[in-house]
C-alpha positions as CSV (number, residue, x, y, z in Angstrom):
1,X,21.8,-126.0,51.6
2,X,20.2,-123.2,49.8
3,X,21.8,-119.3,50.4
4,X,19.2,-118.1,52.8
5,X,19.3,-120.9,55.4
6,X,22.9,-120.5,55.3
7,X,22.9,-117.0,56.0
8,X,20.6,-117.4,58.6
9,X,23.0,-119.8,60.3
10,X,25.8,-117.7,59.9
11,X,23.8,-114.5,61.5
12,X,22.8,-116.7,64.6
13,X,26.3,-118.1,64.7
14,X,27.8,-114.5,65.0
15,X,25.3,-113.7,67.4
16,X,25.6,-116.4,69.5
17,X,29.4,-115.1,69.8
18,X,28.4,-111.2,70.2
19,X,26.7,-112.2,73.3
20,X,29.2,-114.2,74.5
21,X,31.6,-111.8,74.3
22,X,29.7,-109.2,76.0
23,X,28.4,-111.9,78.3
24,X,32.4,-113.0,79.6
25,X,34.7,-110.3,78.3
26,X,33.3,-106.8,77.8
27,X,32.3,-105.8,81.0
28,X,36.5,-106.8,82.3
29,X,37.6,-105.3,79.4
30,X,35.7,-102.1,80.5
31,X,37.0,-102.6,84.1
32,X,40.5,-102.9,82.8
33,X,40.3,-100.0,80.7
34,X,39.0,-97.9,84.1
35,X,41.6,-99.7,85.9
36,X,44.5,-98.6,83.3
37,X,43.3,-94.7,82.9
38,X,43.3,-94.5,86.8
39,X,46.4,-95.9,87.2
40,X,48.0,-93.8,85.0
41,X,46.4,-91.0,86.0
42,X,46.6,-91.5,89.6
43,X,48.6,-88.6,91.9
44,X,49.8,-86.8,88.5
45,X,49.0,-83.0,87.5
46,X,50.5,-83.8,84.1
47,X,51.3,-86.5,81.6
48,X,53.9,-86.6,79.1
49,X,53.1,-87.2,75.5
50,X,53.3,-91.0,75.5
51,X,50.9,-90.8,78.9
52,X,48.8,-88.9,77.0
53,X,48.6,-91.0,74.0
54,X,47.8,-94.3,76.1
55,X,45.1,-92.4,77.9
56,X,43.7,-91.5,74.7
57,X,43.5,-94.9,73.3
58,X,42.0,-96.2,76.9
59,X,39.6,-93.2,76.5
60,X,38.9,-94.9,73.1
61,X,38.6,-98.2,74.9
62,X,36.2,-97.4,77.3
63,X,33.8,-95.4,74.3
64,X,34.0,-98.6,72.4
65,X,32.9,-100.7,75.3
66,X,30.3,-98.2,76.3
67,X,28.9,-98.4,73.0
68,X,28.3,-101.8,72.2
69,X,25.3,-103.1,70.7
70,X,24.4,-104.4,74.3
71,X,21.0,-105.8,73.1
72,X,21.9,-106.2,69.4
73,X,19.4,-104.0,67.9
74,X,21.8,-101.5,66.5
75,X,21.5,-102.0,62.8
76,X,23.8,-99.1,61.5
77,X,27.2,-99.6,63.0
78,X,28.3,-96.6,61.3
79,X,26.1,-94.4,63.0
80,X,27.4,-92.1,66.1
81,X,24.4,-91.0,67.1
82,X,23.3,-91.7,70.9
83,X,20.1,-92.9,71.8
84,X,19.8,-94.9,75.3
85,X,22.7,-96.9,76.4
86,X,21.3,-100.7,76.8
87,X,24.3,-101.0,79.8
88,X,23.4,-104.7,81.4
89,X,22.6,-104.3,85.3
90,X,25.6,-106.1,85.9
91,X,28.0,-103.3,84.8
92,X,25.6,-101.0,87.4
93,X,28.2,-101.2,90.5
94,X,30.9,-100.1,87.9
95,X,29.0,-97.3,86.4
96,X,27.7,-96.3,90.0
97,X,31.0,-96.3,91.5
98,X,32.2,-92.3,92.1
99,X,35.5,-93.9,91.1
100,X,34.9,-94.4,87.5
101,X,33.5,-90.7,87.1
102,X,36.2,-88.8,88.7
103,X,39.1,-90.5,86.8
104,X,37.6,-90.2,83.5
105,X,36.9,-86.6,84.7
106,X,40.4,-85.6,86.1
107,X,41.5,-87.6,82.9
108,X,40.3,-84.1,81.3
109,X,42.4,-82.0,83.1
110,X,45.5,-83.5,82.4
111,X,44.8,-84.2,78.6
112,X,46.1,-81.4,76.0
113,X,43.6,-80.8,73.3
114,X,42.5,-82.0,71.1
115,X,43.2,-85.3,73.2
116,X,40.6,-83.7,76.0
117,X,37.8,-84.1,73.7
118,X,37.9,-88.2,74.3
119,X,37.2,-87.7,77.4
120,X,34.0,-85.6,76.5
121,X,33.0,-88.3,74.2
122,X,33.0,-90.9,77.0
123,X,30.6,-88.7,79.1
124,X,28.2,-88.1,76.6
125,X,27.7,-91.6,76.2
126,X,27.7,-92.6,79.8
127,X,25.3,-89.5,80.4
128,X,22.8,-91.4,77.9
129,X,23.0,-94.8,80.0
130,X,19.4,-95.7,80.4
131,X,17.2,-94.9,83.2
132,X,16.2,-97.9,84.6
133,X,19.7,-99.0,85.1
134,X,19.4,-97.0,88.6
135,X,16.7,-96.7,91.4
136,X,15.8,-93.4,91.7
137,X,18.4,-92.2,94.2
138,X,20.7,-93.6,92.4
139,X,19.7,-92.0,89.4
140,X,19.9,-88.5,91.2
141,X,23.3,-89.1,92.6
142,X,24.7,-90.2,89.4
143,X,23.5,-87.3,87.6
144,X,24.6,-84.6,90.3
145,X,28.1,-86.3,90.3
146,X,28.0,-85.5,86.7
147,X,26.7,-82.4,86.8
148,X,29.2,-81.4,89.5
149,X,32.5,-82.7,87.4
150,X,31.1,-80.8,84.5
151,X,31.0,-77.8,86.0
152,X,34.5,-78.6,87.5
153,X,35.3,-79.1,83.6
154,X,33.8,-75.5,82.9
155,X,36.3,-73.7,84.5
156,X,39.5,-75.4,83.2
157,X,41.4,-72.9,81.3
158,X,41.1,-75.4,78.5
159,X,37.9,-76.5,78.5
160,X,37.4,-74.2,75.2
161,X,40.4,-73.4,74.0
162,X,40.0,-75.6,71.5
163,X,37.4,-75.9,69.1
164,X,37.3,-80.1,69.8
165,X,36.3,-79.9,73.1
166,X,33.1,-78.2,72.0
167,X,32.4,-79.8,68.4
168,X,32.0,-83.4,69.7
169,X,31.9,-86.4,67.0
């Protein structure tokens, strides 16, 4: 078998897998994450520095899931910049639920910096999912729910205390 066929089979064999991961695992690895931040979060006004840590690396979590190469046409892994998020309609109750947008925004109130920046990170890429993903009502809810917990955020004492909450990655 000459070098280029095998590369080809190899590419279609790691893509075949991609998929099926983000086909049968991602989207309840994303619930899970959600599920994990709100239970840890859930009737607290602060966490210790262990909570804090575990929210951070769930904050991670739920970034990296957001950020998946849903359609596979991400060629620069390395990049951060945000274009469109390809979210599959699937994930759309999960996105849509008020749920998931208040306890990644009360997640921000209880974080220290720099920690609180994660959870800025994870809005700015949910606030790029695409369009289409909603109807148009749905659309406008979802963007005045963010719009409302962001102005929530605004006046936190900490919201710019620290220079990470304001310099995103």
């Amino acid at each position: 078998m000459n070098l280029p066929s095998q590369i080809l089979k190899n590419i279609s064999r790691n893509r075949k897998t991609v998929i099926n991961f983000r086909d049968s695992q991602l989207h309840q690895l994303f619930r899970m994450s959600l599920s994990t931040l709100l239970s840890l979060i859930q009737g607290k006004n602060m966490l210790n520095m262990d909570e804090q840590k575990l929210a951070e690396v769930t904050l991670d979590l739920i970034k990296a899931c957001l950020t998946f190469d849903f359609i596979g046409t991400n060629t620069d892994e390395s990049s951060e910049e945000i274009g469109s998020i390809q979210i599959p309609v699937s994930w759309r109750p999960t996105i849509s639920d008020p749920l998931t947008l208040q306890t990644i925004f009360h997640t921000f109130e209880l974080l220290n910096p720099p920690k609180s920046s994660k959870v800025l990170e994870c809005v700015s890429v949910i606030v790029a999912t695409r369009r289409t993903l909603f109807s148009e009502d749905e659309r406008l809810k979802f963007i005045t729910s963010i719009i409302h917990e962001l102005i929530k955020i605004l006046h936190l004492p900490q919201a710019f205390n620290d220079q990470s909450n304001y310099h995103g990655k």
